[in-house]
Every structure is written in structure tokens, then in C-alpha cells.
mmCIF file of the N, C-alpha and C atoms, coordinates in Angstrom:
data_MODEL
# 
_entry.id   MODEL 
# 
loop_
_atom_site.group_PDB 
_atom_site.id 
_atom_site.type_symbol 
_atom_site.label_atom_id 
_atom_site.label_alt_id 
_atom_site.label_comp_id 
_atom_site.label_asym_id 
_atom_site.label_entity_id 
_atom_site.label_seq_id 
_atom_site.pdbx_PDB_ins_code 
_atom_site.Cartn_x 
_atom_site.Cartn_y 
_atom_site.Cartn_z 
_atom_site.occupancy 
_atom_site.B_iso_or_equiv 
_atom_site.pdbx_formal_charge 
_atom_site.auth_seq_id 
_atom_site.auth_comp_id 
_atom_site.auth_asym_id 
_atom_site.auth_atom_id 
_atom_site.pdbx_PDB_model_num 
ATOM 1   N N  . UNK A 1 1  ? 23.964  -5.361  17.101  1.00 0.00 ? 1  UNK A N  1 
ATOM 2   C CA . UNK A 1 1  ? 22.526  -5.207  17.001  1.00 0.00 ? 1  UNK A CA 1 
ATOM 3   C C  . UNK A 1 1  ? 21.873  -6.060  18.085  1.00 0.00 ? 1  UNK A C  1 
ATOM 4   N N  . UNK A 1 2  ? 20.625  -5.408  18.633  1.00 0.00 ? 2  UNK A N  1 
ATOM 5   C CA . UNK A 1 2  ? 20.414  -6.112  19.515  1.00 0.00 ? 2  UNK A CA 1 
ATOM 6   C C  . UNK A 1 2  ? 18.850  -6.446  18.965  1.00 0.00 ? 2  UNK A C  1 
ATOM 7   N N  . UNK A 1 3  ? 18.269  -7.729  19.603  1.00 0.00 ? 3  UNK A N  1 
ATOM 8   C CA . UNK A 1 3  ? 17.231  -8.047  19.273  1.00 0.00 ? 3  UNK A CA 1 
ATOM 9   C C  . UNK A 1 3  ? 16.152  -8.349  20.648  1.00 0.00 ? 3  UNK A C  1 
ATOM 10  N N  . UNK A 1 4  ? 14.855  -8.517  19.682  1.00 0.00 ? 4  UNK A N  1 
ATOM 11  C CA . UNK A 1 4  ? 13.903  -8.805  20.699  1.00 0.00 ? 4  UNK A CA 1 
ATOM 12  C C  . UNK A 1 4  ? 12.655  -9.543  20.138  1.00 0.00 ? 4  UNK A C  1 
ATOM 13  N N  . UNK A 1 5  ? 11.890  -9.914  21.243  1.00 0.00 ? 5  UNK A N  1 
ATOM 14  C CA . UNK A 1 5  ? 10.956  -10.879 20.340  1.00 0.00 ? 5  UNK A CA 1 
ATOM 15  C C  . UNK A 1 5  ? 9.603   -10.065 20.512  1.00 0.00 ? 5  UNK A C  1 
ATOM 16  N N  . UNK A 1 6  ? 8.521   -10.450 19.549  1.00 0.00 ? 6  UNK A N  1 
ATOM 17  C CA . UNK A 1 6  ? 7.216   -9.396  19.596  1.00 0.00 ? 6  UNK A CA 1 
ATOM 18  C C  . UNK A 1 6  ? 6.436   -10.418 19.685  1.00 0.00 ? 6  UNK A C  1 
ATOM 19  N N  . UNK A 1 7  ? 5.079   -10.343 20.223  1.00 0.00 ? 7  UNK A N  1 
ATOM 20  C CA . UNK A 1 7  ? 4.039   -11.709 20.271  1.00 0.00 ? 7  UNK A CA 1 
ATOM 21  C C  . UNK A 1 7  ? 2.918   -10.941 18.993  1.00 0.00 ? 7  UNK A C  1 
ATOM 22  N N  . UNK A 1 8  ? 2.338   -11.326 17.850  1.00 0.00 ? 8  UNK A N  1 
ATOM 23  C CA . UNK A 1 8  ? 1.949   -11.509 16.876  1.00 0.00 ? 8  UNK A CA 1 
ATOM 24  C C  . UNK A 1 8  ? 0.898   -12.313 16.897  1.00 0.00 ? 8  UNK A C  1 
ATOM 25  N N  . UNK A 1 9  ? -0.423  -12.148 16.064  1.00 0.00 ? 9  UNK A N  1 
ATOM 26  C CA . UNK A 1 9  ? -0.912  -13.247 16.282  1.00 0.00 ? 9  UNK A CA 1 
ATOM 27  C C  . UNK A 1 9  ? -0.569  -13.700 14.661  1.00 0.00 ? 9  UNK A C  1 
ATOM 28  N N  . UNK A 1 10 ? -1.057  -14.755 14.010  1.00 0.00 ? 10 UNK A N  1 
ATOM 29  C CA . UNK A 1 10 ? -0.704  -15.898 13.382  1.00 0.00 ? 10 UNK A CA 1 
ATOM 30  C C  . UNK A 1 10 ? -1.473  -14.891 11.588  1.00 0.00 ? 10 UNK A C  1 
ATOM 31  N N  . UNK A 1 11 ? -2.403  -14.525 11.739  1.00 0.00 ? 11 UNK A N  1 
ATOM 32  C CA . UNK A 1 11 ? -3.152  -13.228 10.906  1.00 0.00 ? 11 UNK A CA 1 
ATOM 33  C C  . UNK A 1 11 ? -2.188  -11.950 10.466  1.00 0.00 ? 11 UNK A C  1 
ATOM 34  N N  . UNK A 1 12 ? -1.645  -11.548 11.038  1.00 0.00 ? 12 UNK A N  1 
ATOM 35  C CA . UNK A 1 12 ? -0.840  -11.116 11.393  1.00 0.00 ? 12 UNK A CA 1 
ATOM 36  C C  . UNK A 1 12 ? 0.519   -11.143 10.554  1.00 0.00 ? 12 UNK A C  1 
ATOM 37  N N  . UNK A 1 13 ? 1.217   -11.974 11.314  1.00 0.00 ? 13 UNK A N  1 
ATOM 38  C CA . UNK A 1 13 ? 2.323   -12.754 10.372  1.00 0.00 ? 13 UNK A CA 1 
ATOM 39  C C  . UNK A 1 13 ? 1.938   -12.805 8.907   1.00 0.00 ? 13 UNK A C  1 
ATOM 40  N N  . UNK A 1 14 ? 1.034   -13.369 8.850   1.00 0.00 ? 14 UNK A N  1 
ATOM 41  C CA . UNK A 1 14 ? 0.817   -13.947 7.568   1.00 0.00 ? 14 UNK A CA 1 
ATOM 42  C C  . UNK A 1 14 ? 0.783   -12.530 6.121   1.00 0.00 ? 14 UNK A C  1 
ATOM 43  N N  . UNK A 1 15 ? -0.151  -11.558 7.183   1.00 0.00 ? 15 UNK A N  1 
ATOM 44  C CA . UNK A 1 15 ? -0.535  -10.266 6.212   1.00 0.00 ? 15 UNK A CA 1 
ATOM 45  C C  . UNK A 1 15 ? 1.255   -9.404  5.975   1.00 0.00 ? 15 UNK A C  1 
ATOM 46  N N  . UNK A 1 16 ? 1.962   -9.675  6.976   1.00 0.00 ? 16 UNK A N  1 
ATOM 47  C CA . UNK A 1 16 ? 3.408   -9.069  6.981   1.00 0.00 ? 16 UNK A CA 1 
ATOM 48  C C  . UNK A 1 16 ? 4.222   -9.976  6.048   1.00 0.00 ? 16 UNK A C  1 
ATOM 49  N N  . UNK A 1 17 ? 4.311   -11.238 5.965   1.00 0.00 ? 17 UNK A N  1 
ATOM 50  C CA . UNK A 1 17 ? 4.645   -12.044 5.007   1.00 0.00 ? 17 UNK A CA 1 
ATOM 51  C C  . UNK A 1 17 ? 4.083   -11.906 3.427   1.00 0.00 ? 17 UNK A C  1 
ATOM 52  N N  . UNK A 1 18 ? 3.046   -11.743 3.505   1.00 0.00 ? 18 UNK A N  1 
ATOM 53  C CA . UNK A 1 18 ? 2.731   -11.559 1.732   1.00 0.00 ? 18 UNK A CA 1 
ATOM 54  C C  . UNK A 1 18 ? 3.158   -10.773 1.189   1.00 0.00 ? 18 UNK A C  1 
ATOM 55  N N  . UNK A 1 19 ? 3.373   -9.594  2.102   1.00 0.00 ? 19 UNK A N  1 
ATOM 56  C CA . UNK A 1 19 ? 3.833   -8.553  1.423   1.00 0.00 ? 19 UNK A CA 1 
ATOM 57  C C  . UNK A 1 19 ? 5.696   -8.510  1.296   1.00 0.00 ? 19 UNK A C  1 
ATOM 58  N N  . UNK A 1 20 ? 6.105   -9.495  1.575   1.00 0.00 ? 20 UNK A N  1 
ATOM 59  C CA . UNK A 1 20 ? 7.370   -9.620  0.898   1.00 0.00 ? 20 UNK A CA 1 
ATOM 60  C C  . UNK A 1 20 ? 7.985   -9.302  -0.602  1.00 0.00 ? 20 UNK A C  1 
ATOM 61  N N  . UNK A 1 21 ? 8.724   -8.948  -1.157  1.00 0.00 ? 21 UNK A N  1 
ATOM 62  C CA . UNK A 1 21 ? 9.744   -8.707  -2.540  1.00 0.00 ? 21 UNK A CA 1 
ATOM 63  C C  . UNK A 1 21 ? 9.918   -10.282 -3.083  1.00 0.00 ? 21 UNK A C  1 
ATOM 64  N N  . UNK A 1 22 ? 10.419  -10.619 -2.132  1.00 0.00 ? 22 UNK A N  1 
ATOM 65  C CA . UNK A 1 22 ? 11.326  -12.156 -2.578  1.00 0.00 ? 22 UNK A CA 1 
ATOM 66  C C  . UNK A 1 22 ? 10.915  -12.963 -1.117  1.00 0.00 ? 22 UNK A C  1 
ATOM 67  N N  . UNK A 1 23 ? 10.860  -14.258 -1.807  1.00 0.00 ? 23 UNK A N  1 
ATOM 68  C CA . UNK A 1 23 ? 10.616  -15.224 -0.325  1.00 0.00 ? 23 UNK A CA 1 
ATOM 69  C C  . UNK A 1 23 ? 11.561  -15.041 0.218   1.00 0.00 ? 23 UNK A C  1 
ATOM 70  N N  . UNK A 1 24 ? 12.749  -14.775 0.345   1.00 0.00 ? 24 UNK A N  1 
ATOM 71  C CA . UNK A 1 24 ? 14.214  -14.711 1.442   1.00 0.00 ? 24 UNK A CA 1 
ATOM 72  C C  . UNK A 1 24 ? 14.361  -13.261 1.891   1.00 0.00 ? 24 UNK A C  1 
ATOM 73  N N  . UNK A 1 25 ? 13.049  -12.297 1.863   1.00 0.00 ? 25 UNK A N  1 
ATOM 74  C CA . UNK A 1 25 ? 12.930  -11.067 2.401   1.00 0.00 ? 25 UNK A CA 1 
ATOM 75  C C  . UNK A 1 25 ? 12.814  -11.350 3.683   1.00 0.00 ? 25 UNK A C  1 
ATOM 76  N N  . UNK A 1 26 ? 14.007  -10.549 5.054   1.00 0.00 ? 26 UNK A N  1 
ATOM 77  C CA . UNK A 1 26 ? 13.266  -10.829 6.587   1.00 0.00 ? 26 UNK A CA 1 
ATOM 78  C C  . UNK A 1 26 ? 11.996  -10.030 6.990   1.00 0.00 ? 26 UNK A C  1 
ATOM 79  N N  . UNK A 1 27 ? 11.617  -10.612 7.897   1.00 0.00 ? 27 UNK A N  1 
ATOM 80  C CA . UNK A 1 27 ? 10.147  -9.626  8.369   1.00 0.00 ? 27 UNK A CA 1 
ATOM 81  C C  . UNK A 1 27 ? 10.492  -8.544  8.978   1.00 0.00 ? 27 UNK A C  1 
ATOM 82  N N  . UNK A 1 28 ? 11.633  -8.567  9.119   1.00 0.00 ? 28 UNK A N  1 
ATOM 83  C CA . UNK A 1 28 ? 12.210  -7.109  9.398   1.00 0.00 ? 28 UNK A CA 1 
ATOM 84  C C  . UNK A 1 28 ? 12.553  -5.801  8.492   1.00 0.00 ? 28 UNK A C  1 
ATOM 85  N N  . UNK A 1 29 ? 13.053  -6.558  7.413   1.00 0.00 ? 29 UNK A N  1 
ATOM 86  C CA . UNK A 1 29 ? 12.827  -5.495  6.233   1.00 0.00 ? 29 UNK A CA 1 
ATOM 87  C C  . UNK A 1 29 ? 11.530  -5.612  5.720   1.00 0.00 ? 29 UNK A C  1 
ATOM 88  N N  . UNK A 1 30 ? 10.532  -6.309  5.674   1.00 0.00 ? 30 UNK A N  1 
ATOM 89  C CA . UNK A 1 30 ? 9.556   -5.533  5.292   1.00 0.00 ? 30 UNK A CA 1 
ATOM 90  C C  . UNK A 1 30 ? 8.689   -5.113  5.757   1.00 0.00 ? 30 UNK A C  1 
ATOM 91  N N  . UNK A 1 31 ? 8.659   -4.737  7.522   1.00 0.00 ? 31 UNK A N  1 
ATOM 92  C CA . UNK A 1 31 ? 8.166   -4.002  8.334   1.00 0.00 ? 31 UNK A CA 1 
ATOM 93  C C  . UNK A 1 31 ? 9.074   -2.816  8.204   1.00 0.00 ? 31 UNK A C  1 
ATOM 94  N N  . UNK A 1 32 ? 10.108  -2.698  8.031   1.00 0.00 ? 32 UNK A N  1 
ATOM 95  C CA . UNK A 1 32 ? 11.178  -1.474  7.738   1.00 0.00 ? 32 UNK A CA 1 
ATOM 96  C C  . UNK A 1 32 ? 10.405  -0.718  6.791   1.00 0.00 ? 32 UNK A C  1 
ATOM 97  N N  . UNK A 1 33 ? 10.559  -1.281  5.240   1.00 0.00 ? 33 UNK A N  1 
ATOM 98  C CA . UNK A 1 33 ? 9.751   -0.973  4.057   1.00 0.00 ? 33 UNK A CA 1 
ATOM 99  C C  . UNK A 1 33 ? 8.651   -0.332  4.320   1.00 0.00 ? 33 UNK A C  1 
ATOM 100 N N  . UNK A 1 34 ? 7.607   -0.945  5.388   1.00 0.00 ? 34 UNK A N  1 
ATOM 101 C CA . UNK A 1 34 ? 6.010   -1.031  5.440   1.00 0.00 ? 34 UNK A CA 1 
ATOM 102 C C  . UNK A 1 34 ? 6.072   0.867   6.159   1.00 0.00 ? 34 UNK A C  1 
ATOM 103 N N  . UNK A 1 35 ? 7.080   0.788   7.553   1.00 0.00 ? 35 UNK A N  1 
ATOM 104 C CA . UNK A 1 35 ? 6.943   2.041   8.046   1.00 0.00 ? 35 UNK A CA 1 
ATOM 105 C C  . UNK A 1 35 ? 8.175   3.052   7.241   1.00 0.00 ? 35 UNK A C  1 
ATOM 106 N N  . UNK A 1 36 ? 8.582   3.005   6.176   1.00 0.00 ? 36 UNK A N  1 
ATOM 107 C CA . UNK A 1 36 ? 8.819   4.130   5.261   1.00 0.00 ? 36 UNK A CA 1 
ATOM 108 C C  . UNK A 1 36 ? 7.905   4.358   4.401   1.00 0.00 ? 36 UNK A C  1 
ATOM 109 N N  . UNK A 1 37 ? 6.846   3.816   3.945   1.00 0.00 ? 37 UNK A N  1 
ATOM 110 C CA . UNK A 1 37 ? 5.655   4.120   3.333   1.00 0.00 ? 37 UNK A CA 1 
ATOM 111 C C  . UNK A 1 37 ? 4.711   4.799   4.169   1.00 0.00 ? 37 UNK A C  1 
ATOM 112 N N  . UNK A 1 38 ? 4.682   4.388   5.545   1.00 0.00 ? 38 UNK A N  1 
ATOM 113 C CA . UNK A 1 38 ? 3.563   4.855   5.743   1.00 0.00 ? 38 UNK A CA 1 
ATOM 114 C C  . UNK A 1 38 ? 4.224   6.396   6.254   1.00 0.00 ? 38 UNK A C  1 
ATOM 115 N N  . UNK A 1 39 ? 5.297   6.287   6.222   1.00 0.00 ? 39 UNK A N  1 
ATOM 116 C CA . UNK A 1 39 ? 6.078   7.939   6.807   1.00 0.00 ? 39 UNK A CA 1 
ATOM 117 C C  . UNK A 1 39 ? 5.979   9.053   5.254   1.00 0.00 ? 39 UNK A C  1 
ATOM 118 N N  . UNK A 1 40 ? 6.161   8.517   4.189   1.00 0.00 ? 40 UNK A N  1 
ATOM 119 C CA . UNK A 1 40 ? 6.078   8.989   3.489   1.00 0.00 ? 40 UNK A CA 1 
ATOM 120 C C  . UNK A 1 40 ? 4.680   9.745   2.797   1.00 0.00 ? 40 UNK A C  1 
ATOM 121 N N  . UNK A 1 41 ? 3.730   8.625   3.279   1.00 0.00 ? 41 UNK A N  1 
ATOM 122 C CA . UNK A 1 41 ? 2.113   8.717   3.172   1.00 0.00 ? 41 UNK A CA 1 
ATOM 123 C C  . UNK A 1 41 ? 1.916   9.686   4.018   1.00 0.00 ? 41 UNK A C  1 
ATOM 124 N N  . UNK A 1 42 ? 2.580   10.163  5.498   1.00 0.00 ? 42 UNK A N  1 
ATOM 125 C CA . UNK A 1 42 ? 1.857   11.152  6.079   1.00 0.00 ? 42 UNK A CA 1 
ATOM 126 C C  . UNK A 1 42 ? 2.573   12.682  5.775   1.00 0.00 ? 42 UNK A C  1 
ATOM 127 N N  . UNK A 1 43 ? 3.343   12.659  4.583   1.00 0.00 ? 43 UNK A N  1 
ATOM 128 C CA . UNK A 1 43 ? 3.664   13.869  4.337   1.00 0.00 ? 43 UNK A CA 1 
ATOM 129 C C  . UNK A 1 43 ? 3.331   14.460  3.239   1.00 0.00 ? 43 UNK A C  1 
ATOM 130 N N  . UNK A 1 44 ? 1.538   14.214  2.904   1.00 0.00 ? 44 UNK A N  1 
ATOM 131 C CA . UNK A 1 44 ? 1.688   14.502  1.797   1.00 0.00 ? 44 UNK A CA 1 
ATOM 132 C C  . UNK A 1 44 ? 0.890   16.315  2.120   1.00 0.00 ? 44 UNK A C  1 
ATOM 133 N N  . UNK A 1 45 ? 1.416   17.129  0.933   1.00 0.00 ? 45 UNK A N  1 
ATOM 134 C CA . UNK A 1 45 ? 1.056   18.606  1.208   1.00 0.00 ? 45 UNK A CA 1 
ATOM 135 C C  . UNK A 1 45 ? -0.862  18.309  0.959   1.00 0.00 ? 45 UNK A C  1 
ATOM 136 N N  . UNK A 1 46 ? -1.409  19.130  1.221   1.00 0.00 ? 46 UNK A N  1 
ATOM 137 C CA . UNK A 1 46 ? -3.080  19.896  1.624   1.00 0.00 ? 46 UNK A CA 1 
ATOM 138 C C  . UNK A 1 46 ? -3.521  19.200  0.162   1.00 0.00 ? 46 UNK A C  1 
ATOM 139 N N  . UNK A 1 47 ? -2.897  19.334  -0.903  1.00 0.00 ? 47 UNK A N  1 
ATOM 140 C CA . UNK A 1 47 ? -3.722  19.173  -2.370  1.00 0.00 ? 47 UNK A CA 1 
ATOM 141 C C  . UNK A 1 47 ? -3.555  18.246  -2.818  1.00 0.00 ? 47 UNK A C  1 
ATOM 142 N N  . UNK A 1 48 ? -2.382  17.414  -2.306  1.00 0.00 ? 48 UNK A N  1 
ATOM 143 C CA . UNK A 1 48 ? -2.110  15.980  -2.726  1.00 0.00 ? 48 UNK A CA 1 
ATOM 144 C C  . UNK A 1 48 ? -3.196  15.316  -1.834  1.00 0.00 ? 48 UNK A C  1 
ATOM 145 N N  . UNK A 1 49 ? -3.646  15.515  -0.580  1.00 0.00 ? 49 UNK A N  1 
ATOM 146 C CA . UNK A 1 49 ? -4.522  15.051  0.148   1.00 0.00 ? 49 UNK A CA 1 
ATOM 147 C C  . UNK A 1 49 ? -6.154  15.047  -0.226  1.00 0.00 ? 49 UNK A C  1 
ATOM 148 N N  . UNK A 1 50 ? -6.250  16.226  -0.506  1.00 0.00 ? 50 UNK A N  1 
ATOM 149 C CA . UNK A 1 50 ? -7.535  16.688  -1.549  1.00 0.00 ? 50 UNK A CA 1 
ATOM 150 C C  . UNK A 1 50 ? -7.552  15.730  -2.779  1.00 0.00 ? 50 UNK A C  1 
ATOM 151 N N  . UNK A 1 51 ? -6.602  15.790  -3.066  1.00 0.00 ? 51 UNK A N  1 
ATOM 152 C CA . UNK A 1 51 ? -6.444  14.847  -4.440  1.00 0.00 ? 51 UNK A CA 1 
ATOM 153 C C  . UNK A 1 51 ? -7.145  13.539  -4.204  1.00 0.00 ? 51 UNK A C  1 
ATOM 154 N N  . UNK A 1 52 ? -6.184  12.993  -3.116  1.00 0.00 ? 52 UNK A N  1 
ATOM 155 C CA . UNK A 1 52 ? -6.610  11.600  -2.582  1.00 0.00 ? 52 UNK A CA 1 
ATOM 156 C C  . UNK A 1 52 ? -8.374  11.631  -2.006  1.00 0.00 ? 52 UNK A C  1 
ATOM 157 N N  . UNK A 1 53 ? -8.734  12.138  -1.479  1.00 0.00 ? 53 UNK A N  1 
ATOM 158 C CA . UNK A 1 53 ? -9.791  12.437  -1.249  1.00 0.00 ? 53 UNK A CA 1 
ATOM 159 C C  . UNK A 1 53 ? -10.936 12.431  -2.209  1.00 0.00 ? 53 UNK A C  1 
ATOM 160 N N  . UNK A 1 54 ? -10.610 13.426  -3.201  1.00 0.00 ? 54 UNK A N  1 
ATOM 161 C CA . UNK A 1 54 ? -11.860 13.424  -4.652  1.00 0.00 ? 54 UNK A CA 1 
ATOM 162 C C  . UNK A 1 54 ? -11.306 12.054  -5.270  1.00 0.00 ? 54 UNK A C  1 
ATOM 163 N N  . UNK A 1 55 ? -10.451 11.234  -5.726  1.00 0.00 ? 55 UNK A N  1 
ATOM 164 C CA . UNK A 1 55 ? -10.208 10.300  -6.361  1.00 0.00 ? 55 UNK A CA 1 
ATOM 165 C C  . UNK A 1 55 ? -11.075 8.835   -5.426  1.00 0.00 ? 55 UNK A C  1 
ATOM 166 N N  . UNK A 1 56 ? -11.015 8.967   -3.952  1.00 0.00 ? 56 UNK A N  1 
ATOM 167 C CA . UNK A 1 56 ? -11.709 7.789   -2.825  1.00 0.00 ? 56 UNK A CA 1 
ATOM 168 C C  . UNK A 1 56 ? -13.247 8.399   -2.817  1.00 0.00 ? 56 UNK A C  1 
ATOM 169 N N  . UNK A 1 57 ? -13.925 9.466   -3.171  1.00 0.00 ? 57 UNK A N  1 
ATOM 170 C CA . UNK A 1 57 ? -15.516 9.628   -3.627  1.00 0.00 ? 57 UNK A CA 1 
ATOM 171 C C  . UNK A 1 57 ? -15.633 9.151   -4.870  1.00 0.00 ? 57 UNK A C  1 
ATOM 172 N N  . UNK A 1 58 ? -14.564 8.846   -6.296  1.00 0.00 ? 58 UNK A N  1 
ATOM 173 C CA . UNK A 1 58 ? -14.678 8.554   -7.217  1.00 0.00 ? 58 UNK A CA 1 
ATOM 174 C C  . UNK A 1 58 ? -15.041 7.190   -7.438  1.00 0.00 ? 58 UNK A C  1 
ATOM 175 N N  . UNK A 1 59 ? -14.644 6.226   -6.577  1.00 0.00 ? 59 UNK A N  1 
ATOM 176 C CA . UNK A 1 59 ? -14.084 5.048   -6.378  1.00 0.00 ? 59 UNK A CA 1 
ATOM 177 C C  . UNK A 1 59 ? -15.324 4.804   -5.985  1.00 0.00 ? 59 UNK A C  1 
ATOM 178 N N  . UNK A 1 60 ? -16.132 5.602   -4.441  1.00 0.00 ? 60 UNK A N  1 
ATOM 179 C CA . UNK A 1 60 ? -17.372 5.221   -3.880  1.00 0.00 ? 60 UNK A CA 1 
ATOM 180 C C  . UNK A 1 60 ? -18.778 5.282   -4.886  1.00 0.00 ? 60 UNK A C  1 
ATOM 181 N N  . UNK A 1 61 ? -18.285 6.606   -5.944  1.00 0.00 ? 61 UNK A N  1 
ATOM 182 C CA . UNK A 1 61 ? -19.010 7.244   -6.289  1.00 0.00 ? 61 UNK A CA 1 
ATOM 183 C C  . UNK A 1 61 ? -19.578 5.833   -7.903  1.00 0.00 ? 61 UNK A C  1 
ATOM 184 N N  . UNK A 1 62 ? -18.202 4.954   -7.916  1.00 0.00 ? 62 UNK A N  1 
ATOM 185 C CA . UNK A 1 62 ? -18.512 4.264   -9.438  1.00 0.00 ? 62 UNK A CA 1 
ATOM 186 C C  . UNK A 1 62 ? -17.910 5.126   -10.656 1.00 0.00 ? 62 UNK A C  1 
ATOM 187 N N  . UNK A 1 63 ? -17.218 6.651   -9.855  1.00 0.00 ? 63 UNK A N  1 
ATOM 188 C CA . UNK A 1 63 ? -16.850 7.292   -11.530 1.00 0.00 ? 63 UNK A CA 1 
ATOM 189 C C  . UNK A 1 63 ? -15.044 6.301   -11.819 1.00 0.00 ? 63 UNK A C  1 
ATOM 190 N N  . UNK A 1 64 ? -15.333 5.547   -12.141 1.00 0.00 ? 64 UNK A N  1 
ATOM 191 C CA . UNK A 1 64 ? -14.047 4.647   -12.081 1.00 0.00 ? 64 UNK A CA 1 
ATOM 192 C C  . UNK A 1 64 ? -14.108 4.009   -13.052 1.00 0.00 ? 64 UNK A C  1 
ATOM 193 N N  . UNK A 1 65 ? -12.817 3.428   -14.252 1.00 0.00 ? 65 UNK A N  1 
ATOM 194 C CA . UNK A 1 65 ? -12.994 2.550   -15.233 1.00 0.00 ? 65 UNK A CA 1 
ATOM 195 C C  . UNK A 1 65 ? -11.592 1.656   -15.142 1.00 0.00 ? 65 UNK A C  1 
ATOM 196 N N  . UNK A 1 66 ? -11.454 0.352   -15.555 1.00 0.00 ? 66 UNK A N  1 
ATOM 197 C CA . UNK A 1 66 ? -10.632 -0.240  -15.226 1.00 0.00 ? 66 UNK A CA 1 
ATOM 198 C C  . UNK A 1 66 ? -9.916  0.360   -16.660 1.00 0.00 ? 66 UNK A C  1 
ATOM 199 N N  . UNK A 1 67 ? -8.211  -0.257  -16.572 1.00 0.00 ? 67 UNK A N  1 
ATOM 200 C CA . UNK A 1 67 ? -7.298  0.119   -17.733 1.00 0.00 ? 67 UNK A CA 1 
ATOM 201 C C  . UNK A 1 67 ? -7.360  -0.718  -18.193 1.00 0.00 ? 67 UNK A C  1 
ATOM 202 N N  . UNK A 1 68 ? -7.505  -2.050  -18.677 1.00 0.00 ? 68 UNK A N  1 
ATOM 203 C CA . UNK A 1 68 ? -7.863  -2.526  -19.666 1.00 0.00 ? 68 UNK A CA 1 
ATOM 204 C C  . UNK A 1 68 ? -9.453  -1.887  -20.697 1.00 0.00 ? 68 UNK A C  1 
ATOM 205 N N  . UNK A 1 69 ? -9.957  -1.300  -20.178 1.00 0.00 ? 69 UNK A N  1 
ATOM 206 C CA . UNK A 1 69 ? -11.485 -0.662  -20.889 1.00 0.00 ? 69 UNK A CA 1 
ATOM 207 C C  . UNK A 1 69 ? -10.748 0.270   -21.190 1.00 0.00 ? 69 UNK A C  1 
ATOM 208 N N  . UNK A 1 70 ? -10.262 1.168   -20.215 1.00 0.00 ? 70 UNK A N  1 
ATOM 209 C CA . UNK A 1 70 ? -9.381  2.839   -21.099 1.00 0.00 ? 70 UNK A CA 1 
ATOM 210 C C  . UNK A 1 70 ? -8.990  1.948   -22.197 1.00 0.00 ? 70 UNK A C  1 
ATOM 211 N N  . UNK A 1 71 ? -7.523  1.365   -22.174 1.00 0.00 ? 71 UNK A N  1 
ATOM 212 C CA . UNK A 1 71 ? -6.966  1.229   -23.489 1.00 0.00 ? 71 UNK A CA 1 
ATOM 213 C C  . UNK A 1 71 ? -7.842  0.710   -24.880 1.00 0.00 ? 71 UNK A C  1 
ATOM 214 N N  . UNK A 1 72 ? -8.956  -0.128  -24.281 1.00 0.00 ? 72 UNK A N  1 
ATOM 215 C CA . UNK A 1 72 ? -9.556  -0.420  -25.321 1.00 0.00 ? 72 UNK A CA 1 
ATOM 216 C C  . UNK A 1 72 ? -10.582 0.978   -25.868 1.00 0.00 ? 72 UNK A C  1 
ATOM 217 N N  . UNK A 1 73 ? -11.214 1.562   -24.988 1.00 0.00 ? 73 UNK A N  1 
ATOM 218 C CA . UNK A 1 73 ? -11.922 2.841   -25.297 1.00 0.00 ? 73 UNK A CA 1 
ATOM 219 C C  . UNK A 1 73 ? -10.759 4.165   -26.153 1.00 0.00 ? 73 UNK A C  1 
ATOM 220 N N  . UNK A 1 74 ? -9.273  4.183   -25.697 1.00 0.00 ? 74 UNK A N  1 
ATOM 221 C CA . UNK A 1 74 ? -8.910  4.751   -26.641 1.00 0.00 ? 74 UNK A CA 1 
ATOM 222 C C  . UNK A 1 74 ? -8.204  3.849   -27.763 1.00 0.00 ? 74 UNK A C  1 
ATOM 223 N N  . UNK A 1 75 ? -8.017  2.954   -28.003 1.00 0.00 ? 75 UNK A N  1 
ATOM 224 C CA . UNK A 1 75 ? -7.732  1.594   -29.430 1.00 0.00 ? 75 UNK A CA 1 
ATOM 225 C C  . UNK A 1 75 ? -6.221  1.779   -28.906 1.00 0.00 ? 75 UNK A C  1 
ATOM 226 N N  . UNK A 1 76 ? -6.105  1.741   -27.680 1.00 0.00 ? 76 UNK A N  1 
ATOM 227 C CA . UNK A 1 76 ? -4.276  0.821   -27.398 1.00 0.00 ? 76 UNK A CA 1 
ATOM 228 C C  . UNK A 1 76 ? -3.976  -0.429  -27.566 1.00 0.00 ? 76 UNK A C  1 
# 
């Protein structure tokens, strides 16, 4: 394997670091991780997208309730 170095700024690092599993995760696997999500995110079909779409006007819109209120609104 061969390696190389990337210049980063310090913001940066930090936002790639939080998003670690376990503190002994490398920043390499979870930039690995980060771009299989986002590969997976761009395949989603026309209605899953629509989906996403009416659910992010919902969000703007306030039609939104947290799950602790659901469960209490239905007595979970």
C-alpha cells in the first residue's frame, strides 16, 4: 500500500474525527465509510428522492413532531 499526505485544515480534521465508531477508528476508514454513504446517497431511484424532498418541506414547513411527543401522543 502506498501512501500520501493531504493538507487539511484543522476544522476539518476535527469534523472527520467526530465522526468516528471507536476512538482507535483511522481517518482513513472513516473517510472510506463517509464516501460509501455518500455513493449510496446518490443512487437513490426518482421517488425515494421525491420522498426526501416532501419530508425536507416538512421539516421547513414545522409539519414535524419529535418521538418522544409521538410516543407520548400514542401512550408508548
Amino acid at each position: 500500500m502506498t501512501a500520501t499526505t493531504i493538507r487539511i485544515n484543522t476544522e476539518t480534521k476535527a469534523l472527520i474525527s467526530d465522526r468516528k465508531n471507536h476512538p482507535r477508528e483511522s481517518l482513513e476508514d472513516v473517510i472510506k465509510r463517509m464516501i460509501a454513504v455518500y455513493d449510496a446517497d446518490r443512487h437513490l431511484n426518482d421517488d425515494e428522492l421525491k420522498a426526501v424532498e416532501r419530508g425536507m418541506q416538512d421539516v421547513r414547513a414545522g409539519r414535524t413532531i419529535f418521538g418522544a411527543d409521538l410516543r407520548k401522543k400514542l401512550g408508548l
